[in-house]
N, C-alpha and C positions, 0 to 999 in steps of 0.2 A: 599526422599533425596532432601534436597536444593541445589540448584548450587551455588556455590559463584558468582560474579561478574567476575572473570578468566574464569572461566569454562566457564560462558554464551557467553563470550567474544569469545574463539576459538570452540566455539561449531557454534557460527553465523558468524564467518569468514570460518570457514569449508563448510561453507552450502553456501555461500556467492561467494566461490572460485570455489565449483564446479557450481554454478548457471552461472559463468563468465567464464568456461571454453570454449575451442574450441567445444570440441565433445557436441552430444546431453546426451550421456549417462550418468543416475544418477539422470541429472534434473526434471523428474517429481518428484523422491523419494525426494529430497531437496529441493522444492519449497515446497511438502506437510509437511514435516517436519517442514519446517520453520513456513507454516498457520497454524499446529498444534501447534506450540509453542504458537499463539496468544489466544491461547483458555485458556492457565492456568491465576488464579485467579490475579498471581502476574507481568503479565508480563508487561513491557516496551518497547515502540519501540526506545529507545535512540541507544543503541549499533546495532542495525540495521540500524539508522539514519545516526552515527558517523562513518561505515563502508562503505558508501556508497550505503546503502541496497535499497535505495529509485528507483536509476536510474537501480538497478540491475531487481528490481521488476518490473519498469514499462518497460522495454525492455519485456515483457514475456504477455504484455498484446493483443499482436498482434500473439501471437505462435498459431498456428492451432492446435495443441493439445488442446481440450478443458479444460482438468484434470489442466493443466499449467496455464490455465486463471482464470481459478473458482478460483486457491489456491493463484494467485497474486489478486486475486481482494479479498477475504478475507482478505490478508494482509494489504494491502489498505485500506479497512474499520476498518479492528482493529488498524491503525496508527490513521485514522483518528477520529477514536471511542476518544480516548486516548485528543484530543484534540490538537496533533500535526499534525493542517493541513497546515500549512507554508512550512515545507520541502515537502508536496502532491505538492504542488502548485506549489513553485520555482520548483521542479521536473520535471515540465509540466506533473501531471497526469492527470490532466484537459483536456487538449488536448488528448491524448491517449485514454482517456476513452468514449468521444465525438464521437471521431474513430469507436467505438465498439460497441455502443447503439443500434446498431441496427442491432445485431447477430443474426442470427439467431436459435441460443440457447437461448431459453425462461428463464431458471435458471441464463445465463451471463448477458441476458440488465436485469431482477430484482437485482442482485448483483451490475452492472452499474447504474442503476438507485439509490441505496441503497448510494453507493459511491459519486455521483456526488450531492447527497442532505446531505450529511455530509461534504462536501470541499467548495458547492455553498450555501449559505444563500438563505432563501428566500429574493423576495424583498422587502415583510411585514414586515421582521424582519430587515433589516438596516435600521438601523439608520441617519437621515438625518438631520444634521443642519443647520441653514441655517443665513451665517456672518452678522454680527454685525454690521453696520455702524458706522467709530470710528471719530464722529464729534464732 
């Protein structure tokens, strides 16, 4: 069954809602849910973008829950897989993830590591020009 765009829509503000709630309860079920979702062949991280989903995600990257951290740092990776690393960034996942690298969960800094070199270029790969003298 395909989702329409509606559905996606209140399926990720569902998930969104309860990730922003007070209580703890449901949020690991809804963070994995949600890293689940980044696994299908067709998905987008737009309407997770356009909800807010970004600042909701990286608030979870500092939860002592481990289950909590692995599923926002997947998420993480598949926004930034996608090519949309501008909202990572203005987001400050950069800094959060910095935070974290040095977990002592071996599978979190490989997942932090995986992250922070799809958001950070290397410096081989920038590009550097250098002005024109316009005499």
């Amino acid at each position: 069954m395909v989702e329409t765009p509606l559905e996606e829509k209140c399926v990720i503000k569902d998930l969104l809602d309860r990730l922003s709630a007070k209580g703890r309860k449901g949020k690991e079920a809804a963070i994995e849910s949600l890293a689940i979702s980044t696994e299908d062949d067709d998905w987008m991280p737009d309407e997770l973008i356009d909800q807010g989903g970004i600042k909701v995600i990286n608030s979870f990257l500092d939860d002592k829950n481990p289950h909590i951290v692995f599923s926002a740092l997947k998420i993480i990776i598949a926004i930034a897989s996608t090519g949309e690393t501008e909202p990572l960034i203005e987001g400050g996942v950069i800094a959060s993830l910095d935070s974290i690298q040095d977990d002592k969960n071996p599978i979190i800094q490989q997942k932090v590591r995986e992250a922070l070199n799809l958001l950070q270029p290397d410096v081989d790969e920038a590009v550097v020009t250098k002005p024109q003298n316009e005499y």
